[in-house]
C-alpha positions as CSV (number, residue, x, y, z in Angstrom):
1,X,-108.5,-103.7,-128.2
2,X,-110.5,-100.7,-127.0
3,X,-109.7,-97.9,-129.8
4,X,-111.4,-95.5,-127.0
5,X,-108.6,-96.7,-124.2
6,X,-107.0,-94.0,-122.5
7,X,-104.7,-94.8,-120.3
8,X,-104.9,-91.6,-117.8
9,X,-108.4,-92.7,-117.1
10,X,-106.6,-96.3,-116.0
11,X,-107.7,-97.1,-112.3
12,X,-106.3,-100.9,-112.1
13,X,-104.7,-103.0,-114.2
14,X,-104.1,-106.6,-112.6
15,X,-101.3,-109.1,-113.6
16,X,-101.9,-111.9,-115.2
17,X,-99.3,-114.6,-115.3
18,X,-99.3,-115.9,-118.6
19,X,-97.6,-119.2,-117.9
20,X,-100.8,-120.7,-116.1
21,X,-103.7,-120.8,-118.0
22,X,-105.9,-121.1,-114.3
23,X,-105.4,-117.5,-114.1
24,X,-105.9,-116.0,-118.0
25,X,-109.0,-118.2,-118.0
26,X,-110.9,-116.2,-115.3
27,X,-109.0,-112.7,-115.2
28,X,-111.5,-110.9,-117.0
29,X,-114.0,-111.8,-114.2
30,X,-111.9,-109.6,-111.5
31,X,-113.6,-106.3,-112.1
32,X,-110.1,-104.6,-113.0
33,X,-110.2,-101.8,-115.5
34,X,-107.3,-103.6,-117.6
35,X,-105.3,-107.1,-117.2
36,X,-101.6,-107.0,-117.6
37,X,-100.7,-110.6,-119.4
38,X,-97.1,-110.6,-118.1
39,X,-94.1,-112.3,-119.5
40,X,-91.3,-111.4,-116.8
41,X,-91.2,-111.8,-112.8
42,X,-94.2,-114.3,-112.7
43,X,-92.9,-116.6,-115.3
44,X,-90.1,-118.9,-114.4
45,X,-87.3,-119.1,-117.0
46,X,-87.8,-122.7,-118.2
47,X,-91.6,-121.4,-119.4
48,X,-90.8,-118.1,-121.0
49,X,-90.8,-119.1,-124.7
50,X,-94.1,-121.2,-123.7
51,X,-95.5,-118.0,-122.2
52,X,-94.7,-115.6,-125.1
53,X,-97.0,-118.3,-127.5
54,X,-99.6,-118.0,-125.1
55,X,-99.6,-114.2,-125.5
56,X,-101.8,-113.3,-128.8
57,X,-104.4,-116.5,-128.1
58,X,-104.9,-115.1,-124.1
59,X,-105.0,-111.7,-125.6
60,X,-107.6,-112.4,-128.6
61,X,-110.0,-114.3,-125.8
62,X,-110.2,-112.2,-123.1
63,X,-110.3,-109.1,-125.7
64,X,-113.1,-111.2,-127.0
65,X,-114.3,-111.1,-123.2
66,X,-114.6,-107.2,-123.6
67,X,-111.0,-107.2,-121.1
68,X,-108.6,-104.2,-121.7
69,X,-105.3,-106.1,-122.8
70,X,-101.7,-105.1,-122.1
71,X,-98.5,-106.8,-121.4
72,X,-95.4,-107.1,-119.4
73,X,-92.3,-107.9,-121.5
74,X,-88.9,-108.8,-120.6
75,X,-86.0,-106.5,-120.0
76,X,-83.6,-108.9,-120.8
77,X,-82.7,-108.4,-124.2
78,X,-82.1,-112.0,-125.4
79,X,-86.1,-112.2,-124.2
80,X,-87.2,-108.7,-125.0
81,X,-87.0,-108.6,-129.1
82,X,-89.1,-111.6,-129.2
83,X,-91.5,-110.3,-126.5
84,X,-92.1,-106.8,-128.7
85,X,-92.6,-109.1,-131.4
86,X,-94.8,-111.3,-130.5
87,X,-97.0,-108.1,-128.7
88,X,-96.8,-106.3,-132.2
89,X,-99.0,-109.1,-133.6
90,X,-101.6,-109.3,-130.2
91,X,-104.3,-107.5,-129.8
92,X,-102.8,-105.4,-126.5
93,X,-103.6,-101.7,-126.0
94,X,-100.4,-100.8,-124.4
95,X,-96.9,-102.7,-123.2
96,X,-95.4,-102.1,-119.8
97,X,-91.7,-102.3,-120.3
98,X,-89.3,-103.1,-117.6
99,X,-86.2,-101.8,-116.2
100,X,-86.0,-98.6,-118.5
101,X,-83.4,-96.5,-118.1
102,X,-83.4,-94.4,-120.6
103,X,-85.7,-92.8,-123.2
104,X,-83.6,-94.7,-126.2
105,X,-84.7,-97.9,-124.8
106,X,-88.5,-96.2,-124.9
107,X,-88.0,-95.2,-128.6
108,X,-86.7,-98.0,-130.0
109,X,-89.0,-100.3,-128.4
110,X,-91.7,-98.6,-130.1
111,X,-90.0,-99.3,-133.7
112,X,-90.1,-102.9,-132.6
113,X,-94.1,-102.5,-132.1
114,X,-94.5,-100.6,-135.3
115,X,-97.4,-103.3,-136.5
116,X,-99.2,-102.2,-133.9
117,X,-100.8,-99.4,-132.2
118,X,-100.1,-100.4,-128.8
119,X,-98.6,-97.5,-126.8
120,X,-95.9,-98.0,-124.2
121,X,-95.9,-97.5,-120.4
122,X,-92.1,-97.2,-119.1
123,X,-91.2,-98.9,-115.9
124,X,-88.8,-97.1,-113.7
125,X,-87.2,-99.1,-111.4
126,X,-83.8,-98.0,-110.5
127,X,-82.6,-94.8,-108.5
128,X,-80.4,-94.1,-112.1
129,X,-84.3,-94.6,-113.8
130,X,-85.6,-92.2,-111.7
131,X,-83.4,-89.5,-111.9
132,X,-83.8,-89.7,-115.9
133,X,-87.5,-89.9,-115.2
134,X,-87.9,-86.4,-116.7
135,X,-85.4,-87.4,-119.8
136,X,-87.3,-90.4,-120.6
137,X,-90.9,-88.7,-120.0
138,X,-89.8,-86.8,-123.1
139,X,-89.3,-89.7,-125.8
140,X,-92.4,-89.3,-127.1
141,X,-94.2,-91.3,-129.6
142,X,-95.8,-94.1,-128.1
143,X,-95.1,-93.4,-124.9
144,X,-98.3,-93.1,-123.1
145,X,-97.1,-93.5,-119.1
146,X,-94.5,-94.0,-116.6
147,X,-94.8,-96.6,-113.8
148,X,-92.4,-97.2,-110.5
149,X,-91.0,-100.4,-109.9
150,X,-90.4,-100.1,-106.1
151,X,-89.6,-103.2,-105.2
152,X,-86.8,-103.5,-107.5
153,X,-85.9,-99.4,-106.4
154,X,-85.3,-101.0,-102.8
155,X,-83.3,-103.6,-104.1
156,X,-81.4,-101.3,-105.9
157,X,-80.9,-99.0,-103.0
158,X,-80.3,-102.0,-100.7
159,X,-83.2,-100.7,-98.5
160,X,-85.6,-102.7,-96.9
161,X,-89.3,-102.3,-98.4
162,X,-91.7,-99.2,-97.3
163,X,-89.2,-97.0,-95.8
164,X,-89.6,-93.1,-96.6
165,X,-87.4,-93.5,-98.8
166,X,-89.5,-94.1,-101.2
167,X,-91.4,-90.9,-101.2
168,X,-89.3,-88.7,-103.1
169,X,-88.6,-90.8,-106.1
170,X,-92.0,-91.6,-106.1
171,X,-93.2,-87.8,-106.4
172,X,-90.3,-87.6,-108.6
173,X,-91.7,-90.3,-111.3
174,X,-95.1,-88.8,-110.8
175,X,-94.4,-85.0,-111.2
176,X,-92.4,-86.0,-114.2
177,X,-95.0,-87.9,-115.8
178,X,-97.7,-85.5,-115.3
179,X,-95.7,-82.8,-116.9
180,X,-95.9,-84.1,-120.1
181,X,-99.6,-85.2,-119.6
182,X,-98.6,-88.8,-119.6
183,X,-100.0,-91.3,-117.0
184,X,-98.6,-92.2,-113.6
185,X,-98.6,-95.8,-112.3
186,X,-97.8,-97.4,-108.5
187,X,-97.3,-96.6,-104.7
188,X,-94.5,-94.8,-102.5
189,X,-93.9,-98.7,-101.2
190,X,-93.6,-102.0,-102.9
191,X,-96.9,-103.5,-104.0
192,X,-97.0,-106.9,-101.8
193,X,-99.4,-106.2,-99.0
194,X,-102.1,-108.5,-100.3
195,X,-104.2,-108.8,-96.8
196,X,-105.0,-105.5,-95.4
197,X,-107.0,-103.8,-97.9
198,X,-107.7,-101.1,-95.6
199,X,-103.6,-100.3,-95.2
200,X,-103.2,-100.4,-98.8
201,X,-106.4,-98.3,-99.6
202,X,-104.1,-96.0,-97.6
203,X,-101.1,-96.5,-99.4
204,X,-103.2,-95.5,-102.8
205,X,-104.9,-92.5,-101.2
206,X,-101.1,-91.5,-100.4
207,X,-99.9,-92.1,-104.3
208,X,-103.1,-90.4,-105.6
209,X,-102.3,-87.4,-103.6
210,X,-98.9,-87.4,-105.3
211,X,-99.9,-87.4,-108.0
212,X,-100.0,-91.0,-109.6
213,X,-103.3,-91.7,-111.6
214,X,-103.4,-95.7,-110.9
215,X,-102.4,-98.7,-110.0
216,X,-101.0,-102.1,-110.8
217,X,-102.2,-104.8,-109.0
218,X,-100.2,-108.5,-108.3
219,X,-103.3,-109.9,-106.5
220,X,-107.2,-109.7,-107.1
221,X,-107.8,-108.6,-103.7
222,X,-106.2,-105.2,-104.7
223,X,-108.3,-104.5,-107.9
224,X,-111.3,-103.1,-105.9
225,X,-109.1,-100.8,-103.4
226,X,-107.6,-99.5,-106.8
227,X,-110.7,-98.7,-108.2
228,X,-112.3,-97.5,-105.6
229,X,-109.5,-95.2,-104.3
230,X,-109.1,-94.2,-108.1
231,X,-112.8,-93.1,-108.5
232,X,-114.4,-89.8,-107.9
233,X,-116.2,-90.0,-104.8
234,X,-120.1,-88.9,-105.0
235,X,-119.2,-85.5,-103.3
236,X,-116.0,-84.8,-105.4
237,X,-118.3,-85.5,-108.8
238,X,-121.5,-83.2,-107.4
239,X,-119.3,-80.5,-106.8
240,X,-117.3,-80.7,-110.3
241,X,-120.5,-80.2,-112.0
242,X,-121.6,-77.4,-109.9
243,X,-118.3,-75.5,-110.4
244,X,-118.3,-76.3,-114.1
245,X,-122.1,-75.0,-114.2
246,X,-121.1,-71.8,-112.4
247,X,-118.3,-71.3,-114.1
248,X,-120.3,-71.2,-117.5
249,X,-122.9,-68.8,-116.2
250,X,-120.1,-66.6,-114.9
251,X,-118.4,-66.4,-118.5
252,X,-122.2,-65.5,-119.7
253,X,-121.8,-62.3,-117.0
254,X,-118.1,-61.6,-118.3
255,X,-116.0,-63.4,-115.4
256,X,-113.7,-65.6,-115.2
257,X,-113.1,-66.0,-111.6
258,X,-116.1,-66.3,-109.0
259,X,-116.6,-67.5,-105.6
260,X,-117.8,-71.0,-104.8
261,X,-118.3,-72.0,-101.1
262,X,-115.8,-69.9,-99.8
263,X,-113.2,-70.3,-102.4
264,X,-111.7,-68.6,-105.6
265,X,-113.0,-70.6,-108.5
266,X,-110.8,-70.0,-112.5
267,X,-109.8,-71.4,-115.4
268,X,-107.1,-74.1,-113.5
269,X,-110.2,-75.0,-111.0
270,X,-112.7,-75.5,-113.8
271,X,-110.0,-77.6,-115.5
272,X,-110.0,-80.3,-112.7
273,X,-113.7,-80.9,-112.5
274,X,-113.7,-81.1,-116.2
275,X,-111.0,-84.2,-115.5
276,X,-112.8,-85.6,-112.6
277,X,-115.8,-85.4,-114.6
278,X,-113.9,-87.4,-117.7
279,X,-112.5,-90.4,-115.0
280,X,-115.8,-91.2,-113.8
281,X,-117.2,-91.2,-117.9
282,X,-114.5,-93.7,-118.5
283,X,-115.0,-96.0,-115.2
């Protein structure tokens, strides 16, 4: 496990079903900043006890491989104390935990990992989820990010997939885990379009403007739209150093706000291109 991981800095992070062995073999080959061994919705329920043994061997190789490793548990809870378990003892940076609705489930999930130092990402994924978003952004602890399940948000809603609808519980999850400086996973629409990399580059630009800080991926082809959409383009990372540069020689002359190319540049300014700055150090 990288001790350096931060998961703000996260760009992708691709599932990996661990009930074939075809697809943990080559994941970390895929180019994506983490790969999310997963135990629920891509393992049938005749091979989720076989999947869960799988877990700490797939996660020692491929963090052997120099991978990031995290994992998907259960939410079901005859599954989900076993799952914690068995992650407690695997060499994962961080567990994405399903169907949270509220930040008791976040808390004592992280007791369960207490072995460990894997933090926990919780998965929001129901309009009750989301309107506790700011609740459960608060548990603390191990809590490390918040990510929106919006396929299973439609369901929920009885919507079909990548109507508007989507938007405001979207911003919603995202304001509320920026507040408490936590990270901010997934799009204002379900994650399936697996052909049209160009629509769902769009799609990302859309989230990233919201305010999320990455994205999951459920197919390979999405990994390098994530990352690039994620990334600090070559303009955006030229002028964060000029701004932090003039901002330093403006403090030596006893300001702290100056004009840059038209705008007002302070302390909230300087701030952002000291983050861009730090996302394209860890990429």
């Amino acid at each position: 496990m990288n001790a350096t991981f931060d998961l703000l800095t996260l760009r992708s992070a691709l599932f990996v079903p661990l009930a074939d062995e075809r697809f943990i073999a080559r994941a970390h080959e895929r180019g994506a900043d983490a790969l999310l061994l997963d135990l629920e919705d891509s393992v049938p329920p005749a091979y989720k006890r076989e999947a869960r043994a799988r877990l700490p061997d797939a996660a020692r190789r491929l963090a052997a491989l120099g991978a990031t490793v995290m994992v998907r548990v259960n939410a079901a809870p005859d599954l989900a104390a076993d799952d914690l378990d068995a992650a407690a003892h695997s060499p994962v940076a961080a567990v994405f935990l399903p169907k949270v609705e509220s930040a008791a489930q976040v808390r004592a999930a992280g007791k369960q990992l207490a072995p460990s130092a894997a933090r926990l990402v919780a998965m929001l994924e129901s309009p009750g989820a989301v309107l506790a978003a700011v609740d459960i952004a608060k548990a603390g602890g191990r809590l490390a990010g918040l990510a929106f399940g919006s396929e299973d948000y439609c369901g929920a809603l009885g919507i079909a997939s990548g109507k508007a609808a989507l938007d405001w519980p979207a911003q919603l999850l995202a304001a509320a885990a920026r507040a408490r400086g936590l990270a901010a996973f997934g799009v204002p629409v379900p994650l399936t379009e697996i052909a049209d990399m160009e629509a769902f580059s769009r799609l990302l630009e859309k989230a990233r403007a919201m305010g999320f800080t990455g994205c999951t991926c459920i197919h390979p082809r999405q990994v390098a739209a994530a990352n690039r959409v994620y990334s600090p383009t070559a303009d955006e990372i030229a002028l964060a150093k000029e701004i932090i540069a003039a901002f330093d020689a403006a403090l030596r002359e006893g300001r702290g706000a100056f004009a840059l190319h038209g705008r007002m540049i302070d302390a909230p300014v300087v701030d952002q291109a000291r983050a861009t700055l730090a996302r394209v150090r860890a990429s």
